[in-house]
N, C-alpha and C positions, 0 to 999 in steps of 0.2 A: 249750218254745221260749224262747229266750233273749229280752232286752228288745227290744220291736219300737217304732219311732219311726217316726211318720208325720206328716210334713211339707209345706208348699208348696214346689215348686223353686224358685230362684236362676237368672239368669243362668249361673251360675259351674257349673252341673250339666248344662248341655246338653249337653256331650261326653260326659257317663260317662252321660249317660240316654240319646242314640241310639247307645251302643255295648252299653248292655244292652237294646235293646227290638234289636239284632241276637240277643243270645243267647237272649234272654227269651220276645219278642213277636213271635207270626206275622202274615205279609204285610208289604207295604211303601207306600208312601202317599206321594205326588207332595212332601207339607211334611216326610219324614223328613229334616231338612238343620238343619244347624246355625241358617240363616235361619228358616224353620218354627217350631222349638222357643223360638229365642229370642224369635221373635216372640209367640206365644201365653204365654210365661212377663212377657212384658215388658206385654200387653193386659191379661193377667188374671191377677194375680200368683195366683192362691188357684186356678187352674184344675188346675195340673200335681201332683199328689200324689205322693207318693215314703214308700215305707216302706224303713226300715236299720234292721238288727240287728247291731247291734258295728258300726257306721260304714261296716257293706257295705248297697249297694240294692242289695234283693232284690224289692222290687214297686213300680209304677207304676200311675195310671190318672189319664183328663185329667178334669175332672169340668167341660165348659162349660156354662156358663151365660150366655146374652147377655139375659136380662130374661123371657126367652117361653118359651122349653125348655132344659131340663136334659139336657145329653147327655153321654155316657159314652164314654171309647175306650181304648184300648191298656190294658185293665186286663191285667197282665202280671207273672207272678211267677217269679223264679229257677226254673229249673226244678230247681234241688237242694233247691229251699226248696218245691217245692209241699206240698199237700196239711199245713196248716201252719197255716191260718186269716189269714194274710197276704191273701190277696184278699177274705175277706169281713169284715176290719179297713180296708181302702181304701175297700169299697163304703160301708163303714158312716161312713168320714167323709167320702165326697161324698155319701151322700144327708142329713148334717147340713147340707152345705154348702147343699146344696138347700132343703132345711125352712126355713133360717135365711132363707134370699132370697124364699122364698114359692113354689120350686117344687112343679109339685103331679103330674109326673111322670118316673122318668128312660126316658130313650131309650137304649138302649147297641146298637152298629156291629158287629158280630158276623161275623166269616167265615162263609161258606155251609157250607166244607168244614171249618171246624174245631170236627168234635165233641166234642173235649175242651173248650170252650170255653163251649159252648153244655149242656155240663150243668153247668158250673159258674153261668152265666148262672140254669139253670133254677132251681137249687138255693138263688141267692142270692134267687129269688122274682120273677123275671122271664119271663116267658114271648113268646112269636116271634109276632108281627103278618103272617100270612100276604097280607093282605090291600094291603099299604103296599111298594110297592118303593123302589129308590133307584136317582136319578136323577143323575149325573154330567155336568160338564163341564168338563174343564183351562183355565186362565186362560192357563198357560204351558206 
């Protein structure tokens, strides 16, 4: 694998990161908007994680943290770039980012139907809480 850089986003990265979490990252999500991205990059600058190799991103994942829970989303990687070790380089520096704040577990938002995802999930040592659903409601 050529040198892999893993990063917090920029302002200045919101466009070429909701045009790769189009190529990258499955399903879609009411904050996929330029508003969205810049907002959570602008709350929590250490939230949005980015890995480039030769100045290309090739993986994403948000790693929030609001003080109580550590949660995990759009971990997402070039699909020419999977199977790579790029997603378990992302997870490995949101769960630093967690240790370092005092999290003491991450949560990660998983598609129901997306298998490929969820053995990657299994594999990075996480396992599915059958018990916990998720409850939604649109603001806008």
């Amino acid at each position: 694998m050529t040198h892999l850089r893993i990063r917090a986003a920029v302002p200045a990265d919101v466009e070429d990161v909701l045009a790769f979490w189009k190529e990258a990252a499955e399903g879609t999500s009411i904050t996929d908007d330029v508003d969205g991205v810049t907002r959570l990059v602008t709350r929590d600058p250490d939230a949005l994680l980015l890995a480039e190799s030769d100045g290309v991103l090739v993986g994403s994942v948000i790693a929030g943290w609001d003080g109580w829970r550590a949660s995990l989303y759009r971990l997402a990687v070039l699909p020419s770039r999977r199977r790579q070790g790029i997603a378990s380089a992302l997870l490995e520096a949101a769960e630093r980012r967690f240790a370092a704040v005092g999290g003491r577990r991450g949560d990660a938002m998983v598609l129901v139907g997306n298998e490929r995802a969820q053995r990657a999930w299994a594999a990075a040592g996480y396992h599915r809480e059958d018990h916990w659903r998720r409850w939604v409601k649109p603001f806008a």
